[in-house]
Residue, then its C-alpha position, 0 to 999 in steps of 0.5 A: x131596877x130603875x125606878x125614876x119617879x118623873x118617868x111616870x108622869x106625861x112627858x109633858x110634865x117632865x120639863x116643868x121646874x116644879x113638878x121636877x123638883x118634887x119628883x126629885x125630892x120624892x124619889x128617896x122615900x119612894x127607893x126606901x119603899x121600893x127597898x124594903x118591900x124588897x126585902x120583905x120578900x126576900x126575909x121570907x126565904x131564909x136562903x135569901x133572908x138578910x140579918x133582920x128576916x134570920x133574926x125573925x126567924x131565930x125569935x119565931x123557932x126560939x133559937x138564940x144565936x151564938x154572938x160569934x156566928x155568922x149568918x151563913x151558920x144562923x141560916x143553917x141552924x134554922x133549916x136544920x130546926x125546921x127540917x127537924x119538924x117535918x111531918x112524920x110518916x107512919x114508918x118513921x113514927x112507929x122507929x121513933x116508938x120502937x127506939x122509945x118502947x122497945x118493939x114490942x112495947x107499944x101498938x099504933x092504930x090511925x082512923x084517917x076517916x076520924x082523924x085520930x091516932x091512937x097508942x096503946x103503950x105495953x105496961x112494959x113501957x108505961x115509965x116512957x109514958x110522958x116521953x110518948x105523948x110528948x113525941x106525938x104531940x111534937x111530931x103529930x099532925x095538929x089535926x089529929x086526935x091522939x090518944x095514948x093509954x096503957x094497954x093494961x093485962x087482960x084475962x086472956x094474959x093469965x089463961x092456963x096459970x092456976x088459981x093458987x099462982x095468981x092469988x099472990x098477986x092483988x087485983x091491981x097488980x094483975x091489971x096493972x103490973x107486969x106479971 
């Protein structure tokens, strides 16, 4: 786009010898605003972003690029990083937990009206704990309440075993081991 400085004065003004001359000492700094205005929109999109946008896009994911890529490869690594943290669905949360817990070792449970997802891990599971909490914290949505526990033997796990059975076992490990 031409964006000439002296046509945004009254005609009249154009033909004065001094008003031309400071148009025209002006209209570099005025192409440098207009240029870098430019290309701070186009550095939001990182199809369109420039080396500065995909350098700011690298520092923000924490990505450090290899010295011998192109552009073209920074900008894929980014759209790869965060197409990798789009938000989960339900049915793609509890594939995670399965590949994590077996599936049986785990239960999900979302209260949408009290914002809170709640995982209750089987003490089958209880090594992948930490593993876990850091998958819903890393794919959770920031306004939900997690909460991860264990979900530990009840009286009911034991029922029809004799008493002779259990007593091998202290009551520690009949909450919290599996038996």
């Amino acid at each position: 786009m031409d964006r000439r400085l002296i046509d945004y004065i009254p005609p009249i003004l154009r033909d004065i010898r001094e008003f031309l001359a400071i148009m025209q000492s002006e209209q570099p700094e005025v192409e440098n605003a207009w240029s870098a205005a430019d290309d701070l929109w186009e550095n939001q999109y990182i199809s369109s972003a420039g080396e500065l946008g995909v350098s700011r896009w690298e520092s923000i994911l924490g990505i450090t690029p290899k010295a011998t890529a192109t552009l073209d490869e920074r900008k894929f690594e980014i759209l790869a990083m965060l197409n990798a943290k789009l938000p989960y669905t339900m049915t793609e949360l509890k594939k995670q937990l399965s590949m994590l817990c077996g599936d049986d070792g785990y239960s999900v449970e979302l209260d949408n009206d009290g914002y809170t997802l709640m995982v209750l891990l089987a003490l089958t599971a209880k090594n992948n704990y930490n593993a876990v909490v850091s998958l819903l914290e890393e794919i959770a949505p920031a306004n939900l309440i997690l909460t991860v526990n264990l979900k530990y033997n009840q009286h009911l796990t034991f029922a029809g075993r004799m008493h002779g059975e259990m007593k091998a076992y202290t009551h520690y490990d009949l909450r919290n081991e599996v038996v």
